[in-house]
N, C-alpha and C positions, 0 to 999 in steps of 0.2 A: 509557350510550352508550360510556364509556371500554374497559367490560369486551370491547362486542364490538368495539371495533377494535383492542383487541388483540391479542382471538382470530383477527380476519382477518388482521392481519399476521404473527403467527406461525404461519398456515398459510400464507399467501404463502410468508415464509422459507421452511419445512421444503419446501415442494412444488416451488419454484424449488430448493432446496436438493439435492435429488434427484432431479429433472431434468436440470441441470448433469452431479452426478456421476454419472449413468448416460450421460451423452453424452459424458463427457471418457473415462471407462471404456473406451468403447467408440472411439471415435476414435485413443486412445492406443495400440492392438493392431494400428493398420490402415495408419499413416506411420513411416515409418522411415525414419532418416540413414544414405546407406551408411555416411558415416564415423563414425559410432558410434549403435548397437544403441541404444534405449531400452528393448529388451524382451529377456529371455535365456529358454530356455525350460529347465526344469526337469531334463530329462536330454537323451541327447542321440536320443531317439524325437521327432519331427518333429513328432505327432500330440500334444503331452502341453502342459498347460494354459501361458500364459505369466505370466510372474514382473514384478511391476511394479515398476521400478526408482526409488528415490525421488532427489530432487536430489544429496544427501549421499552416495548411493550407486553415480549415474551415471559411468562411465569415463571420461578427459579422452582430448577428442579430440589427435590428434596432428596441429600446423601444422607442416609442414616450411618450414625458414628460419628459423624463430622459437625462440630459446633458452629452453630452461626454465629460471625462475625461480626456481623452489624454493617457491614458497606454491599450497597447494592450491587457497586459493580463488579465485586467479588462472585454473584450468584452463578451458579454454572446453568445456561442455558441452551435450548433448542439440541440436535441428535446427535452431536460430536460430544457435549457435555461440557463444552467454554465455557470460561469467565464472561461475564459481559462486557468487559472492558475489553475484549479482544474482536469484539463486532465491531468496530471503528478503528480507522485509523489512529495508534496513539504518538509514534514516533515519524517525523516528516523524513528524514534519513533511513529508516531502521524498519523492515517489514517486521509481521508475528501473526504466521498462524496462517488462517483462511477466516471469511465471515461467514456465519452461518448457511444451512440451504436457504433459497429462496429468498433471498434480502441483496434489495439494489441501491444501489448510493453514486451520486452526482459530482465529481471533485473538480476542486478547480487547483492548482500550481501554480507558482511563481518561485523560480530560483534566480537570485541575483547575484553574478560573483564580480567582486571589486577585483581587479590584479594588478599588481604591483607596479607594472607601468601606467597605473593611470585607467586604462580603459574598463568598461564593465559589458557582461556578458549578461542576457538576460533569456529566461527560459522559463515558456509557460506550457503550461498540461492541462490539457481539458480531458477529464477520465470519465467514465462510467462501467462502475463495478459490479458483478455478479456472482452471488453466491450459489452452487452447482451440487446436485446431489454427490455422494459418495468422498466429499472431504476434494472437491476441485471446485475453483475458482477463477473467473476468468474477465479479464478487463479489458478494455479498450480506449484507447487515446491517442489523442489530437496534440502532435506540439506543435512549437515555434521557438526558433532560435533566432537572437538576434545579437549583433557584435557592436559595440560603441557608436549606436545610433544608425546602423547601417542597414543594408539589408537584411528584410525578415526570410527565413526560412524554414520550409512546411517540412510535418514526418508524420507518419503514422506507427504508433506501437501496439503491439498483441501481446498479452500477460497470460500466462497458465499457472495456477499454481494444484499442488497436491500434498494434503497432509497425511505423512504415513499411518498416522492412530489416532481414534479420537483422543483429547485432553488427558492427559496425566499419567496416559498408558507407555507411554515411551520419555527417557527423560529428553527432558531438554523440546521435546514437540517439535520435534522434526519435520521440516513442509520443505519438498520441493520448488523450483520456479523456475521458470524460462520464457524468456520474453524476443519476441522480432521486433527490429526498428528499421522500419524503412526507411532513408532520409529524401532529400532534395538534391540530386543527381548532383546539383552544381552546389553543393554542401558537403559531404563526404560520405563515405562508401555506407553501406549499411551495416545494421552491427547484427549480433548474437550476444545475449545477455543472461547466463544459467548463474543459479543463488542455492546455497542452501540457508536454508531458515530454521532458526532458534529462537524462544522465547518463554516467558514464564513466569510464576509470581515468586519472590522472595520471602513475604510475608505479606499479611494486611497492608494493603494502600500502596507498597510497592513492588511496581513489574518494570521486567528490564528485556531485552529485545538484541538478539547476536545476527550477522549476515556475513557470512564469506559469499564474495560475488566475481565474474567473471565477463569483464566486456572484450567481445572479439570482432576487430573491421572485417571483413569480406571481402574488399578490395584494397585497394591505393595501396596505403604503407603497409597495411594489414599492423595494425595499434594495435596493441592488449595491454591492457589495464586488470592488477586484481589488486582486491581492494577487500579491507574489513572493516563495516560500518557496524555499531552497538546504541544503543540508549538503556537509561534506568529513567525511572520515574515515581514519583510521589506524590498520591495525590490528598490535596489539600481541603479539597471540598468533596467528597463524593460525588462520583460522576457529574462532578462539576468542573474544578480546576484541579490541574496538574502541573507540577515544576519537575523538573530535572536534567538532564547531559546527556549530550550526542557525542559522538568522537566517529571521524571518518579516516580512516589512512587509506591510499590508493598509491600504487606500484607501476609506472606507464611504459613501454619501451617498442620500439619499431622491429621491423624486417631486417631493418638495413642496420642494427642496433643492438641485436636483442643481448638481453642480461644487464643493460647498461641502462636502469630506472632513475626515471624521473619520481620521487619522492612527494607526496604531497599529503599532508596531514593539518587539519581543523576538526577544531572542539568547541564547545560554547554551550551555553544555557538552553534547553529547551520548555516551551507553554503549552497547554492546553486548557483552552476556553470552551463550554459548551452553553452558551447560550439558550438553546433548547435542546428536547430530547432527540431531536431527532438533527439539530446542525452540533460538526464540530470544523472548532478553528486552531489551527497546530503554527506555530512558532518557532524556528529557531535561527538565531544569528552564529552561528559557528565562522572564529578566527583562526589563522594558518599559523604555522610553531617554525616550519621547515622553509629552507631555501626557497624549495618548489613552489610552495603550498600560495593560493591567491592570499594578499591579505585579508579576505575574508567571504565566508561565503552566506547569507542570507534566505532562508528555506520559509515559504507562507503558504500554506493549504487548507484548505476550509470545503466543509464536505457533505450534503444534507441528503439523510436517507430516506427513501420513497416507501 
């Protein structure tokens, strides 16, 4: 039974998977920012194929009244009018925003949590992201769950997200999210997972990132979990390296339970390496404070846009 729901979810993925990017493909040729181009065409013959510009390679637009800064990843780009540091993944905990239309990116996951008796839990994510006309955003992924060396466990997730304005028009940059998780029958129920999302610059070099989030089972105990995940960050190198803090608190309690939360809260350092323009690699090792909380939880993502 295991073998064919795997098979079905990794045809789900691949078919959802290319679906998507034949629809962002083609979406992305058809809206255009007067004030800056997404698409440049190849010479200058009217008729001749278009050239698709990746985040890293998009032109900043130009805001009159507004002094340049000097950090690239400040420039506001592509039809929403982002920073460019909000086309990538900046916080492994912490969403912000939507990416751009027309821009797909490759992720790979790895959550490790140590708990306090000893055993560790390990949880990877294979994503593929798409960015969607009109400020929506939509992703797809592959997990696997595994417990102190034991059996592995398949899931499939679906990601929506929607930003209500482009950048800077509302404060705080309000986006939407809601995500399906399918699990592994003999793993537990399926979930519902809706976010509201915040994020934004403070000044040069540092952006910070808010999430109120809501995980709800569908069956068994029917778990909920809310939870409010943050980062800040600083970066060191221009869109190169970045330092700074996660902090996750999360509230758990049952059916059979409810009001009566399990408490769980970690913080710790978070990195961002970007080796090239176009890969990023995200770090962080967040420790537990509370009774609840694992001794510690371990976040590694790395992510290369196409």
């Amino acid at each position: 039974m295991k073998s064919r729901f795997v098979g079905w979810g990794a045809k789900v993925f691949f078919s959802l998977a290319v679906s998507a990017a034949g629809l962002a493909g083609r979406v992305s040729g058809q809206v255009m920012n007067p004030a800056e181009p997404r698409m440049e065409t190849q010479n200058d013959n009217t008729n001749a194929a278009p050239v698709h510009l990746r985040s890293w390679e998009m032109p900043p637009i130009l805001v009159l009244g507004e002094r340049d800064q000097g950090f690239r990843e400040d420039d506001r780009i592509g039809g929403y009018g982002q920073p460019r540091w909000t086309a990538t993944r900046r916080f492994p905990t912490t969403r912000v925003y939507v990416v751009p239309e027309g821009k797909m990116e490759a992720e790979y996951w790895l959550r490790s949590t140590f708990n306090k008796d000893g055993t560790v839990d390990y949880r990877d994510l294979y994503e593929v992201e798409f960015g969607l006309p009109h400020r929506f955003q939509f992703d797809v992924y592959l997990r696997t769950d595994q417990s102190n060396g034991g059996e592995i466990y398949n899931s499939q997730q679906l990601e929506l997200r929607y930003a209500l304005a482009d950048w800077g028009e509302l404060l705080g940059n309000p986006t939407l999210y809601v995500e399906w998780i399918r699990h592994d029958p003999d793993y537990e129920p399926n979930q519902i997972e809706p976010k509201l999302i915040f994020g934004g610059d403070l000044c040069p070099r540092w952006h910070w990132g808010l999430n109120f989030v809501g995980e709800f089972q569908t069956g068994g105990e029917l778990e909920r979990e809310y939870s409010a995940r943050s980062g800040v960050s600083y970066s060191v190198v221009d869109s190169k390296l970045a330092v700074g803090m996660e902090t996750q608190a999360s509230f758990t309690d049952t059916k059979e339970d409810r009001g009566n939360f399990e408490d769980s809260v970690v913080l710790g350092p978070s990195f961002q390496y970007r080796p090239y323009p176009q890969m990023t690699i995200n770090f962080a090792p967040l420790f537990g404070v509370t009774a609840d909380s694992p001794t510690a939880q371990v976040w590694f993502n790395a992510g290369w846009e196409f």
